[in-house]
N, C-alpha and C positions, 0 to 999 in steps of 0.2 A: 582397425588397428593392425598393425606389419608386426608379423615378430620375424626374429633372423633367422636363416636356417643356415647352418653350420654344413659346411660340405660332408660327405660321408670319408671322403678319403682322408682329410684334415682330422676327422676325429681319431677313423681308425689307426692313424700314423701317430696317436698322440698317446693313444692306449700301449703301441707297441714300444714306444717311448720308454713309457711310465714302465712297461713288463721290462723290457730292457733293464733300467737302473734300477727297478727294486731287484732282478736276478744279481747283478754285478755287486750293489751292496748286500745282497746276502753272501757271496763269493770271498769280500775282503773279511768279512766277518770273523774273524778266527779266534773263537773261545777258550779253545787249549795251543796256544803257541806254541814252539818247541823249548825244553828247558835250556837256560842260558846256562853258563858258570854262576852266573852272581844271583840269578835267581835260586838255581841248586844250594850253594854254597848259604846263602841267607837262609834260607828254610835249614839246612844244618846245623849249624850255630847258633839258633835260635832257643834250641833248648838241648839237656842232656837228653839221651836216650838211653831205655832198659828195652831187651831182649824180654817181649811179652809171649812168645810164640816160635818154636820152629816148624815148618810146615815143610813137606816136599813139594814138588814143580809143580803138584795139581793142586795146593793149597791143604791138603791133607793134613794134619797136626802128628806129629811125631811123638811118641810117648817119650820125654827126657833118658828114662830106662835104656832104649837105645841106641844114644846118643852118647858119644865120647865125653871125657871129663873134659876138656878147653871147653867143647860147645854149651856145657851141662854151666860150667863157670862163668857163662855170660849172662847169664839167670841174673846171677847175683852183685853184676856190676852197672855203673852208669857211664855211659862214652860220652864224652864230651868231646865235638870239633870243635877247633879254634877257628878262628878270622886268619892266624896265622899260620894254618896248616900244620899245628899239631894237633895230634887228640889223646885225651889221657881217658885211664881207664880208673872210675873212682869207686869204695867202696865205701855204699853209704851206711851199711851196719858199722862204720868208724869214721864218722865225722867225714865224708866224702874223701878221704886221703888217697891221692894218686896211687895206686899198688900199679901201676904198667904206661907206659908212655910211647908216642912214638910221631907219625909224620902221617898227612894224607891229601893225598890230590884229587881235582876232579880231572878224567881223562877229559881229553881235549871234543868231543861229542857231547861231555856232560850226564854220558848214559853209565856209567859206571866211575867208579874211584879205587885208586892203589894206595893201599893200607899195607904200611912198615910197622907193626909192632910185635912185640916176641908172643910168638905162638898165634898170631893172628895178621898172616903177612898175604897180599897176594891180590889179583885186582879182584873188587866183587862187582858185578851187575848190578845196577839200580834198577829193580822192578818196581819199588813205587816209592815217591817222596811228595811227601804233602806235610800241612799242618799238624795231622793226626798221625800219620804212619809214616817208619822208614821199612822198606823192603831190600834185604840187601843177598844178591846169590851167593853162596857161597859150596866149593865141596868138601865134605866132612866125613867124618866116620858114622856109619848109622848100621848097625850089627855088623860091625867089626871093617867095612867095608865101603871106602869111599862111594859119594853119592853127590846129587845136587840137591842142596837144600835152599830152604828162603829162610835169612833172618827178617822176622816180625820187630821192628822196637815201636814202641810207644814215646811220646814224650816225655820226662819226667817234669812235673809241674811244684 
């Protein structure tokens, strides 16, 4: 009985083949794309958001205590962005009623947004936006003394 014998160089040009496209498709592979506007913006609008947390740059938690009253007052409100690029500020110890209103874009990278509303105007940094967290930079009073902080929100469900 004959069996075949496969050239050596036919195999090994076949193996370099295979290592070849499985490298290139592991290359297109890209699991974290870069955020769009309309990805951004849909993750936004998707739910209100509460101020669960402020933290400094290195995630550190900020005791409220020394933290100005605007930032102390976000405790207690829910943001809501529109589809239409407004966002109102609602308060739900009174039936969610609008108490502050205003406009917000996403910059044109999608890595931050410019927020017009009274006493919370200015562009912030997006450090993180997902289903579960908005992380938003912002600088604030923290013992008497502006700083960079991170707003924490949560969704409100």
């Amino acid at each position: 009985m004959h069996t075949p014998r496969f050239s050596t160089s036919l195999l090994r040009s076949s193996v370099v083949a295979l290592l070849l496209l499985a490298f290139i498709t592991a290359c297109n592979n890209d699991t974290n794309p870069a955020p769009t506007a309309e990805s951004q913006t849909a993750l936004l609008v998707a739910n209100n958001w509460q101020v669960s947390n402020v933290t400094d740059t290195d995630g550190q938690t900020i005791n409220p205590s020394r933290l100005g009253y605007t930032t102390n007052l976000l405790y207690s409100l829910n943001m809501q962005f529109r589809n239409d690029n407004t966002v109102r500020a609602l308060d739900p110890k009174q039936s969610n009623i609008v108490v502050n209103q205003g406009t917000w874009k996403l910059a044109s990278d999608s890595q931050s947004m410019d927020v017009a509303v009274t006493g919370f105007n200015g562009n912030f940094p997006i450090v993180q936006l997902n289903r579960n967290q908005l992380i938003l930079r912002q600088q604030a009073p923290v013992d008497g003394k502006n700083a960079p902080i991170n707003l924490e929100f949560k969704p409100v469900l």
